[in-house]
C-alpha positions as CSV (number, residue, x, y, z in Angstrom):
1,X,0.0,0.0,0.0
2,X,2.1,2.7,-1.3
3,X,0.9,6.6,0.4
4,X,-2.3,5.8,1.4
5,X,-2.6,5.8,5.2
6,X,-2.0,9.6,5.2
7,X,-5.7,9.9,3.0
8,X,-7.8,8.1,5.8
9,X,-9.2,9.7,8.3
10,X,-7.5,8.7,11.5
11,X,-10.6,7.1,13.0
12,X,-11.0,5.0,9.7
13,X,-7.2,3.7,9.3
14,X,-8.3,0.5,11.7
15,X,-11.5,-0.3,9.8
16,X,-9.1,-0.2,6.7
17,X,-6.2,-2.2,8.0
18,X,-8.7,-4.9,9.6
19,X,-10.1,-5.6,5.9
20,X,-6.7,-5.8,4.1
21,X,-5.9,-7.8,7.1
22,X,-8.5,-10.3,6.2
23,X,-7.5,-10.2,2.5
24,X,-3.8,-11.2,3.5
25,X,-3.2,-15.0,2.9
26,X,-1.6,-16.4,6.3
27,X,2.0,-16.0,4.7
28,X,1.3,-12.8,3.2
29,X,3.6,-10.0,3.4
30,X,1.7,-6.5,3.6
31,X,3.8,-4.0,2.7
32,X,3.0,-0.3,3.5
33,X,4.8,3.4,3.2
34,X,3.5,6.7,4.3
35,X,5.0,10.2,4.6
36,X,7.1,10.7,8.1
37,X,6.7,14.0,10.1
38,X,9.9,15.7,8.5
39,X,7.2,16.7,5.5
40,X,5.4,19.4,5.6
41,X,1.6,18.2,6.3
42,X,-0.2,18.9,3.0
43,X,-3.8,19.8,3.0
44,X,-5.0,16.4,1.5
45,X,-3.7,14.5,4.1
46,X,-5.1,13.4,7.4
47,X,-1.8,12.8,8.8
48,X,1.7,12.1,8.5
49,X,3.6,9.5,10.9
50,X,6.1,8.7,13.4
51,X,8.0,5.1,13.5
52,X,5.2,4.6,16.7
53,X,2.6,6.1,15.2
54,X,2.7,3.4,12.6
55,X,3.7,0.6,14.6
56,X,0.8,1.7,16.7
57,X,-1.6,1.7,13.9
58,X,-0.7,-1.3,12.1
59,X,0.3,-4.0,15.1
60,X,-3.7,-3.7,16.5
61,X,-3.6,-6.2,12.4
62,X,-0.3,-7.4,11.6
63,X,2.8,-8.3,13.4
64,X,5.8,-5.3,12.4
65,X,8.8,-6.9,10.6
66,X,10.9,-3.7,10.3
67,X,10.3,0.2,9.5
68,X,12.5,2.1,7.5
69,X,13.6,5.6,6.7
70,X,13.0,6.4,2.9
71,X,14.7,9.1,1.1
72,X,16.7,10.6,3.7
73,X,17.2,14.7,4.0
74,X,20.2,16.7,4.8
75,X,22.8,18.2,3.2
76,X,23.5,15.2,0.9
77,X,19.9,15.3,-0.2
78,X,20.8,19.1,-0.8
79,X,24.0,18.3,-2.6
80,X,22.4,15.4,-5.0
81,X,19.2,17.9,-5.7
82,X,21.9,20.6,-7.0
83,X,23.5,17.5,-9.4
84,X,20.2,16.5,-10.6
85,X,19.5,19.8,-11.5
86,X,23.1,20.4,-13.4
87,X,21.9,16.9,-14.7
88,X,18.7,18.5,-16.7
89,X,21.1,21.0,-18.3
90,X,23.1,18.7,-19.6
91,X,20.3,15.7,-20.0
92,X,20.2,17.1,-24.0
93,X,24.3,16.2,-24.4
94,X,24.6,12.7,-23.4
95,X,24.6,11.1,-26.3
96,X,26.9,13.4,-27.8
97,X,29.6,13.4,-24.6
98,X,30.2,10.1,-22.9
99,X,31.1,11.8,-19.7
100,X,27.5,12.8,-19.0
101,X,26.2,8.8,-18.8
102,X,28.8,8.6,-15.8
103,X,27.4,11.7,-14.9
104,X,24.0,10.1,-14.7
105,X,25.4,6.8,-13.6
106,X,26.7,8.5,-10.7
107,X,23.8,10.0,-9.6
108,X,21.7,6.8,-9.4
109,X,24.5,5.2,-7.4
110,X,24.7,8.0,-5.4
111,X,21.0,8.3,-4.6
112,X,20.7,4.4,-3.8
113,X,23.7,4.3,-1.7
114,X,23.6,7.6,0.5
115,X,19.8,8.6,0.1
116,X,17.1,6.3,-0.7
117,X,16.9,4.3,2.8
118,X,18.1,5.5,6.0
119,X,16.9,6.2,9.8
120,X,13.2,6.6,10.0
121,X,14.1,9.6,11.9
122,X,16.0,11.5,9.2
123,X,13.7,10.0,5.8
124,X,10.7,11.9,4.4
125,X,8.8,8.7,4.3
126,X,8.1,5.7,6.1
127,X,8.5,1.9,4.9
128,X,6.7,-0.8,7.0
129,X,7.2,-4.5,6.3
130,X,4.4,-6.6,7.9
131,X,3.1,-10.3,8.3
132,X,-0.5,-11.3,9.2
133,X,-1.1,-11.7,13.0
134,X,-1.6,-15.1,14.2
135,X,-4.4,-15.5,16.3
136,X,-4.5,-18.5,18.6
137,X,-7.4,-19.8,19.5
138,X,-8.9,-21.1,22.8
């Protein structure tokens, strides 16, 4: 469920969660990211989350794997949005210069190693890896 949580009202999320719940096979993996509180709360959204915020939400349906930081800010985030935007200028040259494809090669390496996943605490979004909760009966 990729940024969807954010668009439910917060009294609605369990409702939502129990039904995907009871569409998860019993070895299904539910997979689920949301904005974090570093982003600015934009007007169509209910909410943005915390690590416990989430875990709170989603462990009342599934048992929490893992949550991760995605796309992490600070300066390297400032430094690789400065690059990508060089990048544009010289997008129109690279099949006329080779350097500009490791110019571009870079960049992806850059982004996948430094700034894509990180500490929830320092991301712009949330990633939550969950398993259907096992209920034992009586």
């Amino acid at each position: 469920m990729i940024e969807t949580l954010e668009h439910i009202k917060p009294e609605e999320i369990s409702k939502v969660l129990s039904n995907l719940a009871n569409l998860l096979k019993k070895t299904g993996t539910f997979i689920v990211t949301v904005p974090s509180i570093n982003l600015h709360l934009e007007k169509k959204h209910y909410q943005h989350f915390t690590t416990e915020s989430l875990r709170k939400n989603l462990e009342k349906h599934f048992t929490v794997d893992k949550i991760i930081g995605r796309a992490k800010i600070g300066p390297k985030r400032k430094i690789f949005r400065f690059l990508q935007k060089l990048g544009v200028i010289l997008y129109p040259f690279r099949n006329k210069i080779p350097f500009i494809r490791k110019y571009y090669s870079y960049l992806k390496k850059f982004y996948y190693q430094k700034l894509l996943i990180g500490n929830p605490d320092e991301c712009m979004g949330l990633i939550a890896v969950c398993k259907k909760k096992k209920f034992i009966s009586s």
